[in-house]
MDTraj code that builds the backbone (N, CA, C; nanometers):
import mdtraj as md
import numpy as np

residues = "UNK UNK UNK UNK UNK UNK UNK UNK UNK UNK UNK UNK UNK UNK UNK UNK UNK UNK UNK UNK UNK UNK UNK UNK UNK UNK UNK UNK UNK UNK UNK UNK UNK UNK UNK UNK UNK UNK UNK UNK UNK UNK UNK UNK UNK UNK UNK UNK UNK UNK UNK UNK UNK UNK UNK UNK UNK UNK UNK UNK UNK UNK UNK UNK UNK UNK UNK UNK UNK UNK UNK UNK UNK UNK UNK UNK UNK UNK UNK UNK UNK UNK UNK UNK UNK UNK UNK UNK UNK UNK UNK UNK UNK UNK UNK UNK UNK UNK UNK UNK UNK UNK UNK UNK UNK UNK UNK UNK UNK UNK UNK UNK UNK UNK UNK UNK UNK UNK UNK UNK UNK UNK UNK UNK UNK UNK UNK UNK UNK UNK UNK UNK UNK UNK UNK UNK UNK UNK UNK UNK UNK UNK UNK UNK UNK UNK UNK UNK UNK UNK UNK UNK UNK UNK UNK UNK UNK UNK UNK UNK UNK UNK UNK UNK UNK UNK UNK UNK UNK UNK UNK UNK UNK UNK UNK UNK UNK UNK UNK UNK UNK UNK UNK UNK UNK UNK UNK UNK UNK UNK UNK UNK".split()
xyz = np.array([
    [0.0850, -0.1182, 0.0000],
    [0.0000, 0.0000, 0.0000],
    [0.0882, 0.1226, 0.0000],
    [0.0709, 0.1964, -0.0857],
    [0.1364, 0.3840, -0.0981],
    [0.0358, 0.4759, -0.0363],
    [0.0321, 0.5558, 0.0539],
    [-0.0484, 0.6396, 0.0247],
    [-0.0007, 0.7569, 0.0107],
    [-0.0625, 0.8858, 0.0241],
    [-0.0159, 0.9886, 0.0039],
    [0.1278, 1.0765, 0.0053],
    [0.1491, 1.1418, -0.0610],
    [0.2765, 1.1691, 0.0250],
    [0.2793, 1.2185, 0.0750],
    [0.4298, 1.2214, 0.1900],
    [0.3951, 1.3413, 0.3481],
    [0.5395, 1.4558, 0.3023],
    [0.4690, 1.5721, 0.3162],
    [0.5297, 1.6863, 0.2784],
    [0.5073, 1.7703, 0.4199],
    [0.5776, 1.8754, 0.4419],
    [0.6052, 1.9805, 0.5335],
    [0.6921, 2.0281, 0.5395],
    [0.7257, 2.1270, 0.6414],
    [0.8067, 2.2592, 0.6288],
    [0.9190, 2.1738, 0.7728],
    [1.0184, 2.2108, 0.7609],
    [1.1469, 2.1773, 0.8841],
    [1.0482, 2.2428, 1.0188],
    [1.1073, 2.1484, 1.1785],
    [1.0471, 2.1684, 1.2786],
    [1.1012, 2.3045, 1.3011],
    [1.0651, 2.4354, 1.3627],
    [1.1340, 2.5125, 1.4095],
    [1.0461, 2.6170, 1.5013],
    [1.1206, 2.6738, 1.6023],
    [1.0278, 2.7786, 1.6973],
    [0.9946, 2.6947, 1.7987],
    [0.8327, 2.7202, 1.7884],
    [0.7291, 2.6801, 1.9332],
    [0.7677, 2.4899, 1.8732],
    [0.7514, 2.4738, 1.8075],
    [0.7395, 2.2925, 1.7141],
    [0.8701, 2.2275, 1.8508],
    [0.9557, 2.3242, 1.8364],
    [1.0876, 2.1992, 1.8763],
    [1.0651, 2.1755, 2.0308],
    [0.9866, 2.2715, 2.0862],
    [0.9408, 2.2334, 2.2126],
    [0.8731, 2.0865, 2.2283],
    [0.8417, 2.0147, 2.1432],
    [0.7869, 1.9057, 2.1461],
    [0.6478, 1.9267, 2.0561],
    [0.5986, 1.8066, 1.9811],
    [0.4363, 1.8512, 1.9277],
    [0.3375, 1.8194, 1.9981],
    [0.3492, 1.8000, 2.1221],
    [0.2198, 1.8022, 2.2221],
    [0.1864, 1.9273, 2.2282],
    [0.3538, 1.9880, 2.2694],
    [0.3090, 2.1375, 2.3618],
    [0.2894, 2.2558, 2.2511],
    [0.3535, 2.1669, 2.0996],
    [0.3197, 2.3027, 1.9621],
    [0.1701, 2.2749, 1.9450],
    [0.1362, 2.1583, 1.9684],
    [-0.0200, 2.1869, 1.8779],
    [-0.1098, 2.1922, 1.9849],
    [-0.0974, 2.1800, 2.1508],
    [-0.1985, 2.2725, 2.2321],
    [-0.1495, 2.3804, 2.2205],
    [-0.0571, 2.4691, 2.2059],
    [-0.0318, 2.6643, 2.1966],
    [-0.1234, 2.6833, 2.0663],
    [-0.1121, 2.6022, 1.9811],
    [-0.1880, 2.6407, 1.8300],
    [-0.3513, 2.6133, 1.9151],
    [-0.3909, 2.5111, 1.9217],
    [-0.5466, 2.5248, 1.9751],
    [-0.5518, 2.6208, 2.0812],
    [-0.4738, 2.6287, 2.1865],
    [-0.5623, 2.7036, 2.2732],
    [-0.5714, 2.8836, 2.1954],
    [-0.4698, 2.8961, 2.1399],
    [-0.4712, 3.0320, 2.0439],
    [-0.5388, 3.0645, 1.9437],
    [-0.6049, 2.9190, 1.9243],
    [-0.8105, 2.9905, 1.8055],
    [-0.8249, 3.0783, 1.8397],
    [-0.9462, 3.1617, 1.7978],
    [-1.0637, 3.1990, 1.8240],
    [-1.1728, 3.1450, 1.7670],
    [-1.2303, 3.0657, 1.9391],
    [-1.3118, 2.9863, 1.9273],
    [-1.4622, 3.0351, 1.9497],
    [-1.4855, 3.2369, 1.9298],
    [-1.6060, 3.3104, 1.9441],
    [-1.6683, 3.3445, 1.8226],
    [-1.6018, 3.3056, 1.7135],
    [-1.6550, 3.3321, 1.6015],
    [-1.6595, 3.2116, 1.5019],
    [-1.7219, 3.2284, 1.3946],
    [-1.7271, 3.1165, 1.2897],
    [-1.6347, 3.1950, 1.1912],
    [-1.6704, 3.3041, 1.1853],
    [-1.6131, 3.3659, 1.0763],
    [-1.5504, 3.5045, 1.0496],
    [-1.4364, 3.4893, 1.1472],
    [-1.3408, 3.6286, 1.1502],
    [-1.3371, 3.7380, 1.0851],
    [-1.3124, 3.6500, 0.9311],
    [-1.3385, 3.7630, 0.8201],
    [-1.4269, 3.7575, 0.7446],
    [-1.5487, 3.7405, 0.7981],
    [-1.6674, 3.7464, 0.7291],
    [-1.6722, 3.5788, 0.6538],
    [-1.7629, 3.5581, 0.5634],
    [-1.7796, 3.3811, 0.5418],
    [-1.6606, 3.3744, 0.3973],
    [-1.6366, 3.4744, 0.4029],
    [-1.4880, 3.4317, 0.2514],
    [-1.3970, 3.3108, 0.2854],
    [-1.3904, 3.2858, 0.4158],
    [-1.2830, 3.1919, 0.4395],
    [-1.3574, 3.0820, 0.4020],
    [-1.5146, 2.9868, 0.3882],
    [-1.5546, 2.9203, 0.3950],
    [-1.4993, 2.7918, 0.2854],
    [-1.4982, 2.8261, 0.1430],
    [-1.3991, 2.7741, 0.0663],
    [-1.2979, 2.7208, 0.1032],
    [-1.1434, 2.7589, 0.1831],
    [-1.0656, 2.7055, 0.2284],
    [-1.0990, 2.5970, 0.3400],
    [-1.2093, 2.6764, 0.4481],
    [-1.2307, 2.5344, 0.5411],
    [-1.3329, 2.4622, 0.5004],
    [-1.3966, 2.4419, 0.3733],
    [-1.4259, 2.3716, 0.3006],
    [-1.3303, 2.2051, 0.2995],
    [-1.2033, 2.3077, 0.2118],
    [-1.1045, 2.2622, 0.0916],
    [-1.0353, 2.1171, 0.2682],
    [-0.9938, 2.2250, 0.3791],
    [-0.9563, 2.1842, 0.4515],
    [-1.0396, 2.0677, 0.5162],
    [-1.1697, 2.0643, 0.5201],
    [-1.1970, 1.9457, 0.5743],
    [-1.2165, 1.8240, 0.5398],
    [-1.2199, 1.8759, 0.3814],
    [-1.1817, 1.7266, 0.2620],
    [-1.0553, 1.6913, 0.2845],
    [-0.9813, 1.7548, 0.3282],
    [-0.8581, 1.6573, 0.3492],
    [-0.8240, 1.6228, 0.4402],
    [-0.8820, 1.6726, 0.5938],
    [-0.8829, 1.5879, 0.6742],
    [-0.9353, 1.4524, 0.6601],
    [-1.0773, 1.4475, 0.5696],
    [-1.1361, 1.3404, 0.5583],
    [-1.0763, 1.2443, 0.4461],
    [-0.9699, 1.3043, 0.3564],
    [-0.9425, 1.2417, 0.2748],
    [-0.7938, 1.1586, 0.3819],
    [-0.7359, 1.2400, 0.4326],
    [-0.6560, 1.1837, 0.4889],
    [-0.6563, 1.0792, 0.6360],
    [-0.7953, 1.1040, 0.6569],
    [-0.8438, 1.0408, 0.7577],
    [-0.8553, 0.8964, 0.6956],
    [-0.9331, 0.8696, 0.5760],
    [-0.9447, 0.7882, 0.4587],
    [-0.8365, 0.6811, 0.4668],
    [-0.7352, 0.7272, 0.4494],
    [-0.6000, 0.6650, 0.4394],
    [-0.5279, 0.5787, 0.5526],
    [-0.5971, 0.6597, 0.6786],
    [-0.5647, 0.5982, 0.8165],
    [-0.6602, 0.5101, 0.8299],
    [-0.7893, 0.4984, 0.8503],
    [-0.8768, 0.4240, 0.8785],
    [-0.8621, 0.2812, 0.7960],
    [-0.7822, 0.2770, 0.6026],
    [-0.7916, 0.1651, 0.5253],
    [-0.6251, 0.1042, 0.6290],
    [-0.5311, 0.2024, 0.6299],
    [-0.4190, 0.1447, 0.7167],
    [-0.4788, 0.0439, 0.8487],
    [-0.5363, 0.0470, 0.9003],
    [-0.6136, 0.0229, 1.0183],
    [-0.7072, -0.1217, 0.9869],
    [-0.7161, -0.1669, 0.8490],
    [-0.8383, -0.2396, 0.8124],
    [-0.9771, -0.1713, 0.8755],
    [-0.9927, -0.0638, 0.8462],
    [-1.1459, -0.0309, 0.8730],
    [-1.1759, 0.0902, 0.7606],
    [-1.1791, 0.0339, 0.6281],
    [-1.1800, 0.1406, 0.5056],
    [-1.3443, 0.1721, 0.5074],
    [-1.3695, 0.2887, 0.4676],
    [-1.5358, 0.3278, 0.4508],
    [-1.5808, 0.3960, 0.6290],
    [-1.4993, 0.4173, 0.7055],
    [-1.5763, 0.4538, 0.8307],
    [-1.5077, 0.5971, 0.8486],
    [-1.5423, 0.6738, 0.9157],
    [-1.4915, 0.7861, 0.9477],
    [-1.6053, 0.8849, 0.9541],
    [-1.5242, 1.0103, 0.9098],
    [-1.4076, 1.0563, 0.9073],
    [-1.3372, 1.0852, 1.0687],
    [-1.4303, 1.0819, 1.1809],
    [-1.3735, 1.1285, 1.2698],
    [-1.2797, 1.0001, 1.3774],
    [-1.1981, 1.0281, 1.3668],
    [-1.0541, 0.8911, 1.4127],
    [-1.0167, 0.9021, 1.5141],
    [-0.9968, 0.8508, 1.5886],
    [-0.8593, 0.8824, 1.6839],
    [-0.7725, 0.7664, 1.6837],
    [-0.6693, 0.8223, 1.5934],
    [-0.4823, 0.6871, 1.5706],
    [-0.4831, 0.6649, 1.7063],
    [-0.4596, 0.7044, 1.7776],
    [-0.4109, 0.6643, 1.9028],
    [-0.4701, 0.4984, 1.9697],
    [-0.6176, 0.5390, 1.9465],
    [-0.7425, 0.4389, 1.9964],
    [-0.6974, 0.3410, 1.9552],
    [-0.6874, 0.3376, 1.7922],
    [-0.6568, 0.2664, 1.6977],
    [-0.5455, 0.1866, 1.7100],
    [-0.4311, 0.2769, 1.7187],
    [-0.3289, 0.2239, 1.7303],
    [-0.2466, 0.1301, 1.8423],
    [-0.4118, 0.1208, 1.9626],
    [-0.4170, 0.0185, 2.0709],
    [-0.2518, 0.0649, 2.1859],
    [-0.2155, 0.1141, 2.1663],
    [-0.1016, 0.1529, 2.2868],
    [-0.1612, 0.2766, 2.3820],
    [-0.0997, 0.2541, 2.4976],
    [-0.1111, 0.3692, 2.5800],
    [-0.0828, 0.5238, 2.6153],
    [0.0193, 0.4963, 2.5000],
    [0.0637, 0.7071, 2.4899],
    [-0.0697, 0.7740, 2.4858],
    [-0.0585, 0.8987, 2.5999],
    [-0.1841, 0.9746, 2.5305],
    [-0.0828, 1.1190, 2.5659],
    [-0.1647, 1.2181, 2.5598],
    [-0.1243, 1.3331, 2.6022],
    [-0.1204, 1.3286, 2.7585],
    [-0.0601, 1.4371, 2.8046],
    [-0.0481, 1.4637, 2.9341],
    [-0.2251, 1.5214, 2.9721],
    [-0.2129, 1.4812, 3.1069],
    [-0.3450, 1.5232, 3.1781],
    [-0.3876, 1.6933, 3.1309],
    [-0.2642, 1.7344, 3.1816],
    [-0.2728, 1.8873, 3.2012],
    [-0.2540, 1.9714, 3.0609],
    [-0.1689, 1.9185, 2.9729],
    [-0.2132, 1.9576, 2.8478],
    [-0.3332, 1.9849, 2.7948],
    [-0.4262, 1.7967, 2.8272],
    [-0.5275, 1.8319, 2.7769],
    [-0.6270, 1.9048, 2.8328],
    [-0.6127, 1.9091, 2.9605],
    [-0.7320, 2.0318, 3.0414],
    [-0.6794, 2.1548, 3.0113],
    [-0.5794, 2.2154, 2.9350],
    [-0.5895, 2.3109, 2.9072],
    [-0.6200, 2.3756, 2.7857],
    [-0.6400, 2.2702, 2.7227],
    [-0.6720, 2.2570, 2.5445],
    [-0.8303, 2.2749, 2.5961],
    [-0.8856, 2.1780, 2.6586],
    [-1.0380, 2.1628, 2.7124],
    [-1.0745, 2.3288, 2.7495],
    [-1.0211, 2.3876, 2.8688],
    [-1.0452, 2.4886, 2.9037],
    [-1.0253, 2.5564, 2.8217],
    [-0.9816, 2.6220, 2.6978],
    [-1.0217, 2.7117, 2.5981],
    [-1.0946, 2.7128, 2.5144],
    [-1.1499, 2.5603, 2.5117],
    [-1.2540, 2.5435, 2.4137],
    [-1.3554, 2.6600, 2.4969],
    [-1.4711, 2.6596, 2.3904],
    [-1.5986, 2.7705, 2.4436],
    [-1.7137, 2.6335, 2.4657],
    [-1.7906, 2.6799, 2.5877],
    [-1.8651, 2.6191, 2.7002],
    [-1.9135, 2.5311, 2.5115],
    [-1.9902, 2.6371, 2.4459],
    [-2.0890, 2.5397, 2.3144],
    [-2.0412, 2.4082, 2.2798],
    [-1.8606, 2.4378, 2.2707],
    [-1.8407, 2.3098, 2.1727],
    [-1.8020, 2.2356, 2.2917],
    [-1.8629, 2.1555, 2.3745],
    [-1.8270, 2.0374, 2.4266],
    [-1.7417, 1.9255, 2.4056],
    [-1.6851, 1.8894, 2.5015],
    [-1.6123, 1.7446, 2.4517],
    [-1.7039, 1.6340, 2.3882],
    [-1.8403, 1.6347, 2.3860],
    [-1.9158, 1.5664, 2.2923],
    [-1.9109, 1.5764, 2.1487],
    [-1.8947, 1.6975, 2.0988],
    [-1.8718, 1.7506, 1.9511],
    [-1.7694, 1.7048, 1.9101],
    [-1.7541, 1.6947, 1.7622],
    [-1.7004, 1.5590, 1.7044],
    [-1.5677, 1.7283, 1.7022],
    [-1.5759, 1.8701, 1.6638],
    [-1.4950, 1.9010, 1.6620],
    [-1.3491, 1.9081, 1.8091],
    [-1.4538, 1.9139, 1.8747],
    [-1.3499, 1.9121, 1.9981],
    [-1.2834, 1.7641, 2.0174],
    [-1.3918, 1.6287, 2.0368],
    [-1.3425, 1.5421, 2.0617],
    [-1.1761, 1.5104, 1.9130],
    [-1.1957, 1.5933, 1.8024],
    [-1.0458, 1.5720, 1.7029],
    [-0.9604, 1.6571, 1.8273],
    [-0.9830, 1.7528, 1.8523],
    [-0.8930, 1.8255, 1.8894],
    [-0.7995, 1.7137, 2.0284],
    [-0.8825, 1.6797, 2.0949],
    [-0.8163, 1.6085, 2.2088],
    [-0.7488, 1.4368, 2.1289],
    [-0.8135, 1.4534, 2.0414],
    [-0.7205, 1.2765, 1.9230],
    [-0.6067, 1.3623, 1.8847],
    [-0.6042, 1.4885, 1.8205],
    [-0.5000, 1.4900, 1.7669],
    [-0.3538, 1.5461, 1.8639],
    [-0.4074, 1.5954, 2.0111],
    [-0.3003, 1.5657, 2.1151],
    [-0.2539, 1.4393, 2.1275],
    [-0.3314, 1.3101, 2.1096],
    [-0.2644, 1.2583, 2.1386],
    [-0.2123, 1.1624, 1.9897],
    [-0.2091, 1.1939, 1.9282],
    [-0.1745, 1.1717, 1.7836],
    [-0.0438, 1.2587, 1.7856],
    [-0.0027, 1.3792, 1.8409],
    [0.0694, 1.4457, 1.8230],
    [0.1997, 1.3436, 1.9966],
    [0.0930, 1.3298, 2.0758],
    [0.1647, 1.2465, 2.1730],
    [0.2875, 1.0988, 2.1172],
    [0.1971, 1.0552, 2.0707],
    [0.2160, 0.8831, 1.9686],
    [0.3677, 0.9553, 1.8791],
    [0.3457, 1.0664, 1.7923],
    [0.4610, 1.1400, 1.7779],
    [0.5789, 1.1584, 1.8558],
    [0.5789, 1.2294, 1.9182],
    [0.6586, 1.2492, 2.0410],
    [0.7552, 1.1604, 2.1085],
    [0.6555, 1.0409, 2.1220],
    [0.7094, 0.9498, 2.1574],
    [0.8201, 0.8461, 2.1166],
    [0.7913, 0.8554, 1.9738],
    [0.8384, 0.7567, 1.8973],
    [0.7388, 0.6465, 1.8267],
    [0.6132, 0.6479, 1.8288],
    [0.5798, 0.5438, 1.7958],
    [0.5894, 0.4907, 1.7041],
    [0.5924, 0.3977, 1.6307],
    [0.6034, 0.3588, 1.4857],
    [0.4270, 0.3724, 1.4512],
    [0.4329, 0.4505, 1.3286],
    [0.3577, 0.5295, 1.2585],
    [0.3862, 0.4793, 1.1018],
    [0.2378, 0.4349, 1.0372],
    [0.2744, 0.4606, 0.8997],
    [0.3621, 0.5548, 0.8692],
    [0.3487, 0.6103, 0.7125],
    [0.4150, 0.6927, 0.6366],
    [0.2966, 0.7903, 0.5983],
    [0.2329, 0.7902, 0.6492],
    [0.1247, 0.8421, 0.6187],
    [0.1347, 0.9670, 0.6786],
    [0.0621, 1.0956, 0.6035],
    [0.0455, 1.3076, 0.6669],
    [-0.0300, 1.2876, 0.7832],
    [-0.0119, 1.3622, 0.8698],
    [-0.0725, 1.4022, 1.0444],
    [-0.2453, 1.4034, 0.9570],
    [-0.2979, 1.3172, 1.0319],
    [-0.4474, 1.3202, 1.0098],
    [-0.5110, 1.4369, 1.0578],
    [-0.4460, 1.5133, 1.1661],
    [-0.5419, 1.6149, 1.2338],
    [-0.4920, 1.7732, 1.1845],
    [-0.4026, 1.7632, 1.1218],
    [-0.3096, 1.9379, 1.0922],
    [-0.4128, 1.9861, 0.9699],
    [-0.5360, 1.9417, 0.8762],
    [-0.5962, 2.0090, 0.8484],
    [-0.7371, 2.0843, 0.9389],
    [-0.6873, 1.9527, 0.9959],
    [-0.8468, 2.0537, 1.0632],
    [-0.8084, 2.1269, 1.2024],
    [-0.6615, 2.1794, 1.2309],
    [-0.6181, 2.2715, 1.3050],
    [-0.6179, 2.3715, 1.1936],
    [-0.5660, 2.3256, 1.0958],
    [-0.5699, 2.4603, 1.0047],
    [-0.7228, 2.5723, 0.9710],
    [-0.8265, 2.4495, 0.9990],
    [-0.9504, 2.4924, 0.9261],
    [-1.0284, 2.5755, 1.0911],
    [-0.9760, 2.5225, 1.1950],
    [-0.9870, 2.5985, 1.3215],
    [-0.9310, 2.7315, 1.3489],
    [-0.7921, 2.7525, 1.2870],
    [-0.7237, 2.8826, 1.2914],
    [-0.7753, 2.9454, 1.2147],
    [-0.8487, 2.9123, 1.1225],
    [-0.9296, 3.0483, 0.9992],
    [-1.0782, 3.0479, 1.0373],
    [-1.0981, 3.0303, 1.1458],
    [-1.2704, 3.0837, 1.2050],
    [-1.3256, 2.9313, 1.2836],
    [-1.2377, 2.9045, 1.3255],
    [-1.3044, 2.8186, 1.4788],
    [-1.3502, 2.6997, 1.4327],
    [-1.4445, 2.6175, 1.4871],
    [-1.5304, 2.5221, 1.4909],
    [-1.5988, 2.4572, 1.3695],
    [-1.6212, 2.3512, 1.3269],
    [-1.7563, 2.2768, 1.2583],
    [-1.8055, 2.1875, 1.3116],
    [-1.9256, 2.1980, 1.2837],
    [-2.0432, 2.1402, 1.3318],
    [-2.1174, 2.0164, 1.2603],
    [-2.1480, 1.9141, 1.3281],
    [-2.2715, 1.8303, 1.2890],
    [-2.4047, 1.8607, 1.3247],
    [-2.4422, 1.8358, 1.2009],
    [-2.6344, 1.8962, 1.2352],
    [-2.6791, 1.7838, 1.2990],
    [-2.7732, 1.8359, 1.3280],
    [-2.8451, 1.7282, 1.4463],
    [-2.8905, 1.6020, 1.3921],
    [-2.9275, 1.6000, 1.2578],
    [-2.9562, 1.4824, 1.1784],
    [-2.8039, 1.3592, 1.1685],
    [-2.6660, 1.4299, 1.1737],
    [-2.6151, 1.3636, 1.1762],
    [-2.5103, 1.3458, 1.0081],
    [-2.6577, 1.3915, 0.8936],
    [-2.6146, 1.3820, 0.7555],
    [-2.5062, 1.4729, 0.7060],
    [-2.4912, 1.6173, 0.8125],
    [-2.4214, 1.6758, 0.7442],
    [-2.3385, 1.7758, 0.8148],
    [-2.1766, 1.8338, 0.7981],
    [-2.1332, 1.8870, 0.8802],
    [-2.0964, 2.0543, 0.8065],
    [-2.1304, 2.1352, 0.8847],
    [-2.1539, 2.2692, 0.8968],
    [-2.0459, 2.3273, 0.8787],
    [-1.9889, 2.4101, 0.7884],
    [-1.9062, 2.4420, 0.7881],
    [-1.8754, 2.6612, 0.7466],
    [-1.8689, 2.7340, 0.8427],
    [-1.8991, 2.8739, 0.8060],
    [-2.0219, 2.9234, 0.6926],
    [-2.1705, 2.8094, 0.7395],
    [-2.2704, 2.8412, 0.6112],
    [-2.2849, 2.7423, 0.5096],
    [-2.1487, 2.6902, 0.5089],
    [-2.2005, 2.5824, 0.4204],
    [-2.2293, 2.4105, 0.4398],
    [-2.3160, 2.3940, 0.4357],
    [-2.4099, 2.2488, 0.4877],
    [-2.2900, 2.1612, 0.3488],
    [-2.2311, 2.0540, 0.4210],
    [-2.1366, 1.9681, 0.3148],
    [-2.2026, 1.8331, 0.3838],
    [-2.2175, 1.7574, 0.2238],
    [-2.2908, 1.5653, 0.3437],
    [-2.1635, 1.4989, 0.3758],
    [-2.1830, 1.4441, 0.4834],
    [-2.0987, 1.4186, 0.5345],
    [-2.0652, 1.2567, 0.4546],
    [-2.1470, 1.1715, 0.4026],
    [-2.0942, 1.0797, 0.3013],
    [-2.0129, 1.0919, 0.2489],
    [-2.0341, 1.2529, 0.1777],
    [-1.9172, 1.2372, 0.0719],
    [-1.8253, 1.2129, 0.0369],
    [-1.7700, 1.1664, 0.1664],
    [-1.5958, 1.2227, 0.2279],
    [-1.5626, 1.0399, 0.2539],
    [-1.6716, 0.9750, 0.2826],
    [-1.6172, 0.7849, 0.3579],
    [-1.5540, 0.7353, 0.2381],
    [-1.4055, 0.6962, 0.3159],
    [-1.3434, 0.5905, 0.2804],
    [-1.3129, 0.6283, 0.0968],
    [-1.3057, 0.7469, 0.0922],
    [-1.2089, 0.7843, -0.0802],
    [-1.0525, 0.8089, -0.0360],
    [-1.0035, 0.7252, -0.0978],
    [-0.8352, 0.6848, -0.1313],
    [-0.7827, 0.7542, -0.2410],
    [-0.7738, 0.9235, -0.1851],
    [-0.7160, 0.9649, -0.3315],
    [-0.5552, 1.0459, -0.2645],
    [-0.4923, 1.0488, -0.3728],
    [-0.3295, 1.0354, -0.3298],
    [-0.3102, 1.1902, -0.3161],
    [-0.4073, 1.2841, -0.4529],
    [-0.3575, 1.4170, -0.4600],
    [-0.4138, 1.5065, -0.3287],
    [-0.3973, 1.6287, -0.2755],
    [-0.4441, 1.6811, -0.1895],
    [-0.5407, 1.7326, -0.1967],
    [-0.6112, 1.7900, -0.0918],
    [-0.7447, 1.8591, -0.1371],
    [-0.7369, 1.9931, -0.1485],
    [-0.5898, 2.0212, -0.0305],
    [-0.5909, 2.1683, 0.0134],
    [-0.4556, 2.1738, 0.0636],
    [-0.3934, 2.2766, 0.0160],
    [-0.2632, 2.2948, 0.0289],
    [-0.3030, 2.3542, 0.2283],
    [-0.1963, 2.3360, 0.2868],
    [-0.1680, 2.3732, 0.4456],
    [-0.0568, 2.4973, 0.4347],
    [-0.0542, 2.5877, 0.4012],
    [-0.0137, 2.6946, 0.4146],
    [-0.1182, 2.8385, 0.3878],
    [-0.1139, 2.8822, 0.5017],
    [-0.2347, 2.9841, 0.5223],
    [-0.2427, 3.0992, 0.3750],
    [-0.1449, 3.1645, 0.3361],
    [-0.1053, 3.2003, 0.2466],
    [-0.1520, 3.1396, 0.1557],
    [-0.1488, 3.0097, 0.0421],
    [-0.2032, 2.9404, -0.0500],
    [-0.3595, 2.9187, -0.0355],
    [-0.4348, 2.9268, 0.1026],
    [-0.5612, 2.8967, 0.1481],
    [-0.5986, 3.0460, 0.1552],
    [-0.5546, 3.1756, 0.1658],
    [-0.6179, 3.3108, 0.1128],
    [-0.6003, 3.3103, -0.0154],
    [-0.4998, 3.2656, -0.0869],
    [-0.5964, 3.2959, -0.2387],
    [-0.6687, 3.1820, -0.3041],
    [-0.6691, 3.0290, -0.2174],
    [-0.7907, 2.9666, -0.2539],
    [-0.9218, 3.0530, -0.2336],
    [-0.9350, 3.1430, -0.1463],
    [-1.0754, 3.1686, -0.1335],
    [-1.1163, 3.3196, -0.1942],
    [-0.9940, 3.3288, -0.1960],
    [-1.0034, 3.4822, -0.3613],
    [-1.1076, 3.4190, -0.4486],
    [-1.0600, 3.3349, -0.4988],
    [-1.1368, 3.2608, -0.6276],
    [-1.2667, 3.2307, -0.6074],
    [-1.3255, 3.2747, -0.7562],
    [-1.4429, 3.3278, -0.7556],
    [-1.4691, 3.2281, -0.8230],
])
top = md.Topology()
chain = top.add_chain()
for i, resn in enumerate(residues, 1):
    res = top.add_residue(resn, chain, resSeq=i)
    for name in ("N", "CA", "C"):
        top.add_atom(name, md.element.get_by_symbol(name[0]), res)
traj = md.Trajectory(xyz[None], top)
């Protein structure tokens, strides 16, 4: 099995502190009071961004023998070992969330997988070859907060735009959906 390829930028700054403690400073530093900072223009990019969480989620779940389920994962669960994040990390990731999005919400409950996805890192674990399942949808959090599942379940909310959530199970595609550099994701959403 190939899947995607894993691309990124060298560790440097807040990163070399470890990626537990880089990607709770990145969550607790949302803003988690708005949907839409700069008005709903960003919606396109966290669009673009949550297809590739789900696309890349895709990739983990067929690694796993459980192709077609998702999108929302936690490697860690999966990956049956005990690394998680630290206690206090995660109560402080928890405590910035806003009272609405509960640890019930599928967005918060990624946020606390991908501590410890970022933990499993840290550690050493042996890890496919496979891209961080959760760094798009930190990305799609830093450009206006939260998405939502409607109450039906069919579909997840994204700054206005209702996307089905089918759409996204278990597709194995190699190219990206959405480039991860904030810069390339403002002039995705230029485009008209």
């Amino acid at each position: 099995m190939t899947g995607p390829p894993v691309t990124g930028p060298p560790v440097t700054g807040p990163a070399a502190a470890g990626p537990v403690t880089a990607l709770a400073d990145r969550l607790v530093a949302v803003d988690w009071s708005v949907e839409w900072p700069d008005g709903p223009d960003r919606v396109r990019s966290r669009v673009a961004l949550f297809k590739e969480f789900c696309r890349r989620s895709a990739w983990w779940l067929d690694h796993f023998g459980r192709p077609g389920g998702g999108p929302f994962l936690d490697v860690a669960a999966l990956a049956g070992g005990d690394v998680r994040a630290g206690a206090g990390t995660v109560e402080r990731v928890r405590e910035a969330l806003p009272p609405y999005l509960s640890t019930s919400q599928a967005a918060a409950k990624m946020c606390l997988a991908a501590l410890d996805f970022a933990a499993l890192r840290e550690h050493g674990a042996e890890l496919p070859d496979l891209p961080d399942p959760y760094d798009p949808l930190v990305h799609l959090f830093e450009r206006g907060g939260a998405f939502y599942q409607d109450c039906s379940g069919v579909f997840i909310e994204i700054g206005g735009a209702a996307v089905p959530r089918r759409a996204f199970r278990g597709t194995l595609v190699a190219e990206p959906c959405a480039p991860l550099d904030h810069a390339l994701l403002d002039e995705l959403d230029r485009r008209r």
